[in-house]
N, C-alpha and C positions, 0 to 999 in steps of 0.2 A: 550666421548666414541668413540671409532674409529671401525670399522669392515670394511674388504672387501667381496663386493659384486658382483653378474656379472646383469648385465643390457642387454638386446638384444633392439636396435634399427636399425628398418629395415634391421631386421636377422642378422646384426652383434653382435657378444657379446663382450659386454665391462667391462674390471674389474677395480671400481672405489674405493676409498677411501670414507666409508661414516664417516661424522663427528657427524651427529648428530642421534639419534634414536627419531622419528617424530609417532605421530599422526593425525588425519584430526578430527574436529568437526564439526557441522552440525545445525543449529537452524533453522526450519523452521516455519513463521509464519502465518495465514490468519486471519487478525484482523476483522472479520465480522462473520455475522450470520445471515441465513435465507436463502430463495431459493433465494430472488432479486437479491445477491447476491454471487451466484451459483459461478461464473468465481474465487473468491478470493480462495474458498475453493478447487476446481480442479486446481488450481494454483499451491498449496504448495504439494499437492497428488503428480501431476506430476512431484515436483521436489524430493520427496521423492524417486517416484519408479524413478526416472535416477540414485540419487544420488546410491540408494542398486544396481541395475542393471551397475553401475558400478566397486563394489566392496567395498562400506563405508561399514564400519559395524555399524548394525541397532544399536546397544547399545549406536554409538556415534550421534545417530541424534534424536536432540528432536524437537519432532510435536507438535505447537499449532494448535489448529482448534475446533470449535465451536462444528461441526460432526453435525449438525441439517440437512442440504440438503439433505442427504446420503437417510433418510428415508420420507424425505417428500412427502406428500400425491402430491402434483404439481412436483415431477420428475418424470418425463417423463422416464427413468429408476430405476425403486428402488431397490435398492443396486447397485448402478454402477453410475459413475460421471466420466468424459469424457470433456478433456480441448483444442479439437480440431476437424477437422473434420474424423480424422484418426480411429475412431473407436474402441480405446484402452482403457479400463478404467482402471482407474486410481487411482481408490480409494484405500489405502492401508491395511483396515481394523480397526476395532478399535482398535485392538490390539498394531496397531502400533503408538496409537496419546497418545502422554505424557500426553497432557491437556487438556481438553474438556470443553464444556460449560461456566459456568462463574467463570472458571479455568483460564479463556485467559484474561490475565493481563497487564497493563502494569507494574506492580509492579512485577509478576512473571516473565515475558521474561525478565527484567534487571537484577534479580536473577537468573534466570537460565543461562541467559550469563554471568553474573560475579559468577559463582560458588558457590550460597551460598545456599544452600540445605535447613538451617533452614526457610528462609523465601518464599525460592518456595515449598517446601512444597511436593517434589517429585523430579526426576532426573534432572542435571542442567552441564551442560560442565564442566568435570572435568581436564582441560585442563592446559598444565606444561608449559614453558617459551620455550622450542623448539617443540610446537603443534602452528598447524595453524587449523583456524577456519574460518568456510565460514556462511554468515548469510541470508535467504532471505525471505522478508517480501511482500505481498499483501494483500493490501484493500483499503480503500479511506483516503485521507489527505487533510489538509487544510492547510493556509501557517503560517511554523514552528513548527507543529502538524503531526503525528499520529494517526489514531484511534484503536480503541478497542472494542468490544464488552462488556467487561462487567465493564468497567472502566472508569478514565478518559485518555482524551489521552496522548499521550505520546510527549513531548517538545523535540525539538530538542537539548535544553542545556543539557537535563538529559540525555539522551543517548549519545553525544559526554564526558560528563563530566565521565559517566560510564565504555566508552572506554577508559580514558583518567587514570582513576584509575586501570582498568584492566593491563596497560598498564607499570603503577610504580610501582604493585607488581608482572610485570613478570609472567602473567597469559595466556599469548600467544606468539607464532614466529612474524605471519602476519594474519591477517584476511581481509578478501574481503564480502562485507557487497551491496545483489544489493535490488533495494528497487522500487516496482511497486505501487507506489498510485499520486495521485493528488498533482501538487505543492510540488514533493518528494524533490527536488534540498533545500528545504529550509531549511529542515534538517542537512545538512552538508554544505550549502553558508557560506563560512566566519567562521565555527563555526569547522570546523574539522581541526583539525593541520595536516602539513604535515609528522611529524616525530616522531608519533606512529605506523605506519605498520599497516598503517586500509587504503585500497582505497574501495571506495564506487562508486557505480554506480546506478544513477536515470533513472526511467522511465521520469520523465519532468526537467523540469527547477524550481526557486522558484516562476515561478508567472504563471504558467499553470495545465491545466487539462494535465492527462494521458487517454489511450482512451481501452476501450476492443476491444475483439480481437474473431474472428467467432462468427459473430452475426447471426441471421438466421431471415426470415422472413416467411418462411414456415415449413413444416416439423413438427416432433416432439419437435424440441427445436423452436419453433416459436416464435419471441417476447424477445430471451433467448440469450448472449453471455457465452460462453464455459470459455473463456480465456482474459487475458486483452495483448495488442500488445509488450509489451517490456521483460514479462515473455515468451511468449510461445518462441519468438524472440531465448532469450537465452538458454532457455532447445530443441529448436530444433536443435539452433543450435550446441551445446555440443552432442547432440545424434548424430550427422553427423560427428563431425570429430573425428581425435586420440587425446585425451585428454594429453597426453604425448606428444604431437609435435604443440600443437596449446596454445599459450600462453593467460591470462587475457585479455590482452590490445586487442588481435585479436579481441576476442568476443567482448570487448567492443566497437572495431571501427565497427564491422560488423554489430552490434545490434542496434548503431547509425544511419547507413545506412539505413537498412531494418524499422525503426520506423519512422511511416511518422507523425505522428497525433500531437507530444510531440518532446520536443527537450531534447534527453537522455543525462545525464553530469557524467563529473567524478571528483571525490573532494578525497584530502588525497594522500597519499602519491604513485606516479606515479610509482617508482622502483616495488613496489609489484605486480604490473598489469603484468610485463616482468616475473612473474615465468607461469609455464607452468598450465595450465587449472587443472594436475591431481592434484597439492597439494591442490586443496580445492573442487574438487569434485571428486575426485575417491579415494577409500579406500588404505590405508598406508598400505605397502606391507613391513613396517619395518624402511626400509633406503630409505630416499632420498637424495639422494648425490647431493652436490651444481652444479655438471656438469651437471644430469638431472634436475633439479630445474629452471637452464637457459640455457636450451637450445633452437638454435636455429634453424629453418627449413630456407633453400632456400625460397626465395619470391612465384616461382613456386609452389614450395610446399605446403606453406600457403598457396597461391589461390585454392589447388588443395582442399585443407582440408577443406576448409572453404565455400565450398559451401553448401550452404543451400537453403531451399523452401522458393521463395521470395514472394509467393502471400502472400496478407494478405484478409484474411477472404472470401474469394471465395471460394462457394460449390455451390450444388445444390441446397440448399436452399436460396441460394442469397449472398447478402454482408452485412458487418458490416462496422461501420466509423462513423463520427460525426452525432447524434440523436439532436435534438431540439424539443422542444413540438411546436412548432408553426409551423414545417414542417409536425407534424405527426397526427394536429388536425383532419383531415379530417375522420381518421379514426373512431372518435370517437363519440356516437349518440347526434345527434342535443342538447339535452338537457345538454349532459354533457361537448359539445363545449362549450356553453355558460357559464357554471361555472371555465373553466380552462380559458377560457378568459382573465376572472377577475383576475387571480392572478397574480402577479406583479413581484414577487424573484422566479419562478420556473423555470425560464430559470439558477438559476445561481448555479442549482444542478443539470446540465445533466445527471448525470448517475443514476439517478432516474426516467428517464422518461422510457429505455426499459421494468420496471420491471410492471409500470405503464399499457404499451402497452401490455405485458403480463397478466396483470388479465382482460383485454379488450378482446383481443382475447378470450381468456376461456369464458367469458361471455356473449360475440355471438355465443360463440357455444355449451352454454348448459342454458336449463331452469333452472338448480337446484337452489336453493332460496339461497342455501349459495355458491353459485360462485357466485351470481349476489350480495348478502351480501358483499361479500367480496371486490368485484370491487369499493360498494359505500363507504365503510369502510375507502379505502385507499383513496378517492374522501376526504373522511371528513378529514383525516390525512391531507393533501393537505392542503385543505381550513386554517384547524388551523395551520399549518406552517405558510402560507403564513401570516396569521393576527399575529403570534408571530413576524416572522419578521419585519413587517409595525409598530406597538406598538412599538418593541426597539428603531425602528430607529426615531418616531414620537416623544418620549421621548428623546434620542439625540439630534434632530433638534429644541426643546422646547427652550422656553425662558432661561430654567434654562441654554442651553449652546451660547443665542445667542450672548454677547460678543467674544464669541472665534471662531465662523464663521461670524464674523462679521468683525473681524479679516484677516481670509485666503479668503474671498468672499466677498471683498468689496462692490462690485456692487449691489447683488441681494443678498438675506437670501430667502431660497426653498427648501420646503422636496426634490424636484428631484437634486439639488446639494449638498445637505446633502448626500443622495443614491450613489452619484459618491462618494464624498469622504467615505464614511463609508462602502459603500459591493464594489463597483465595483475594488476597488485598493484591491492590494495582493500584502499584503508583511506581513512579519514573523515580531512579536512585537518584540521591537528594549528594552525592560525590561521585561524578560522572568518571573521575580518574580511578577513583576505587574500585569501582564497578569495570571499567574497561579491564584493568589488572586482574580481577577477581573471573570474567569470563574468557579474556584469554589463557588463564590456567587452565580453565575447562577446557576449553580448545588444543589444547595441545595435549590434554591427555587423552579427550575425547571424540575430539573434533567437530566440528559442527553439527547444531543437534538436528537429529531427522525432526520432519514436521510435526511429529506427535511430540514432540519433544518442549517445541521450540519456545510455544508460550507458559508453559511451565517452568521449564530450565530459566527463562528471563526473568519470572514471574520471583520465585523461589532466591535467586542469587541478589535479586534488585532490593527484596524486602529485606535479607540476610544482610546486605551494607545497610541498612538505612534503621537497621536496629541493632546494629553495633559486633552483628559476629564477628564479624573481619576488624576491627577495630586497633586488632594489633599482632605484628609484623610473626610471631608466635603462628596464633590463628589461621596466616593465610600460609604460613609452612604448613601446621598440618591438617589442612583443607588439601592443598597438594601433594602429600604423603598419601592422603585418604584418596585422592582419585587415581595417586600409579598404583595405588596396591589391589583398590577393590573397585573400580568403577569402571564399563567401557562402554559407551555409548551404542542405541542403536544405529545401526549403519545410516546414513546420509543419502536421502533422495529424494 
């Protein structure tokens, strides 16, 4: 299809040839639930209201989100959720979230991005072979993982494999896919081809934490981050310049610069990052002509455009940046020092300690029986994490596997070098089939792990395939012997 059209850049108007009649889609996800984790959910809001506020049209952007924050009793605003220190909220209404509750899939986000309506079960990208689609995801990950609220996670195979079939039946132009969780690189390391028209961009690397972003320590959100550092990054930066003159690759070098905590990566294919910022975040005005699509500004110009607010997390209420329980014990009453003490894997889920801080704060500052229920509730979640974790890994380091680290650790056999090799390394299972097998055993004895849990349990099962415990059909019998008789996970919240 050809039409001519007129284009006005910087007041000149230009009459182009368009060749193709274009779409923009929109998937927005926040794979979590509950207040702890407030920032995932004002994450996708705020990119919701850029994306309309720029002109998408709302029918092509589908919301996951859990929507539980919005009304909870512990926001500090209810009805309003707020992803910075800017005062905006941000919440888009319910009206506007496609999926809710334990609607949020990872079985429906890969239906609803590859268009199949019968198994999402509601609206899903109904996107044609010259439509571009933009995807952006916030929550927490593990390495080569995903999470999800009401599911299991989601594999980095099955999502590249899903782009990959999307891909052979011509269901997209180009899609730009950015992804704010923990160890996100390891999702697309090695596993994204370059020449399906997908560039993807991580908040980290495959072997790191990503970090939130306006944390506060006083104030109403006290104890509470807003936003995590590589989303707010890119949606502030997108609200500053011209969208039409600032290309992918800008935002993505600029977003690299301004993310100090995490090292952001780009995987997939590089040419797609050089179209300009509006074909996958501002609404399809019909045609976009291959001249606007690549075009380019003056270096000046970029600079000019491309300034943005480089503090991170600085207000009046303090700063945000790397939390540790062992920096933040002091706050905590003498008594309940001494029980986090003891626990041995809480350091290796930092982003469960400000939520942690937060029902502490609340707790010194009210008698009421169920705040102070509530503080000791989450104390016991703790406790039973940390003993789930210590059991797996005590059954790991058992006789049953000591010829095989007898093997890789000559010298000494030690739960504390079992611990190195089995949580402390991150890396994505290298037999993505073995590994899905291996954690749905867990899953059905234990069920999905609570979030104290979740990057250990990952961490622990992912290095255990990749250095051969499960290796044979024996081993993974009685790996599942060993979880009906002696293991039951902390509850799920």
């Amino acid at each position: 299809m050809s039409q001519s059209v007129y284009i006005h850049i910087n007041g000149i108007e230009m009459s182009v040839k368009g060749q193709y009649l274009r779409s923009n889609w929109a998937v927005l996800v926040a794979g979590s639930s509950s207040i702890r984790n407030y920032r995932h959910q004002s994450d996708v809001f705020h990119a919701y209201q850029l994306l309309t506020k720029k002109g998408f049209q709302k029918e092509r952007i589908i919301l996951m989100a859990y929507n539980d924050v919005i009304d909870d009793e512990k926001n500090p605003f209810p009805g309003k959720m707020f992803n910075s220190e800017n005062e905006v909220n941000v919440y888009p209404g319910k009206e506007a979230i496609s999926y809710t509750g334990t609607n949020v899939t990872k079985e429906r986000f890969l239906a609803v991005l590859s268009g199949n309506k019968e198994k999402a079960g509601g609206p899903v990208v109904e996107s044609k072979e010259n439509d571009d689609i933009f995807v952006f995801y916030s929550d927490h990950g593990s390495p080569g993982v995903l999470l999800f609220p009401a599911s299991a996670s989601l594999h980095g195979d099955e999502l590249v494999n899903t782009l990959i079939e999307m891909h052979t039946q011509k269901k997209y132009r180009q899609m730009v896919i950015y992804v704010e969780a923990c160890y996100s690189g390891s999702m697309f390391h090695e596993l994204l081809p370059k020449n399906i028209s997908v560039f993807a961009l991580t908040a980290a690397n495959e072997k790191e934490n990503s970090w939130a972003q306006y944390c506060y320590d006083d104030g109403p959100f006290a104890k509470m981050c807003l936003g995590d550092e590589m989303a707010c990054h890119w949606m502030e930066h997108s609200e500053k310049v011209n969208l039409q003159l600032t290309t992918v690759k800008t935002q993505a070098e600029t977003v690299k610069k301004l993310v100090e905590l995490s090292h952001v990566q780009q995987f997939g294919d590089k040419a797609v990052a050089d179209n300009v910022l509006a074909v996958f975040q501002q609404g399809d005005a019909g045609i976009f002509p291959e001249a606007l699509i690549h075009f380019y500004t003056s270096p000046s110009s970029v600079t000019q455009q491309a300034r943005v607010n480089q503090h991170r997390a600085q207000s009046k209420y303090g700063t945000g940046g790397i939390i540790s329980l062992s920096s933040t014990l002091s706050e905590f009453d003498p008594k309940i020092q001494d029980i986090l003490k003891g626990i041995k894997f809480f350091e290796s889920a930092p982003h469960t300690v400000s939520h942690l801080r937060f029902l502490n704060h609340r707790a010194q500052r009210s008698n009421e029986p169920a705040v102070q229920a509530e503080l000791q509730t989450e104390i016991e979640h703790i406790v039973s994490a940390d003993h789930t974790v210590h059991k797996l890994l005590n059954y790991l380091s058992s006789n049953t596997h000591r010829s095989f680290f007898t093997h890789i650790l000559p010298n000494s056999i030690n739960f504390d070098r079992t611990v190195n090799q089995l949580l402390i390394k991150s890396e994505r299972a290298t037999d993505p089939n073995l590994y899905r097998r291996v954690l749905n055993i867990y899953h059905q004895h234990c069920g999905f792990p609570s979030e104290y849990e979740t990057i250990p349990i990952h961490k622990i099962l992912a290095n255990a395939c990749n250095q051969g415990l499960f290796s044979t059909e024996k081993a993974i019998q009685d790996f599942n012997i060993f979880l009906e008789n002696n293991l039951e996970s902390a509850s799920h919240f």
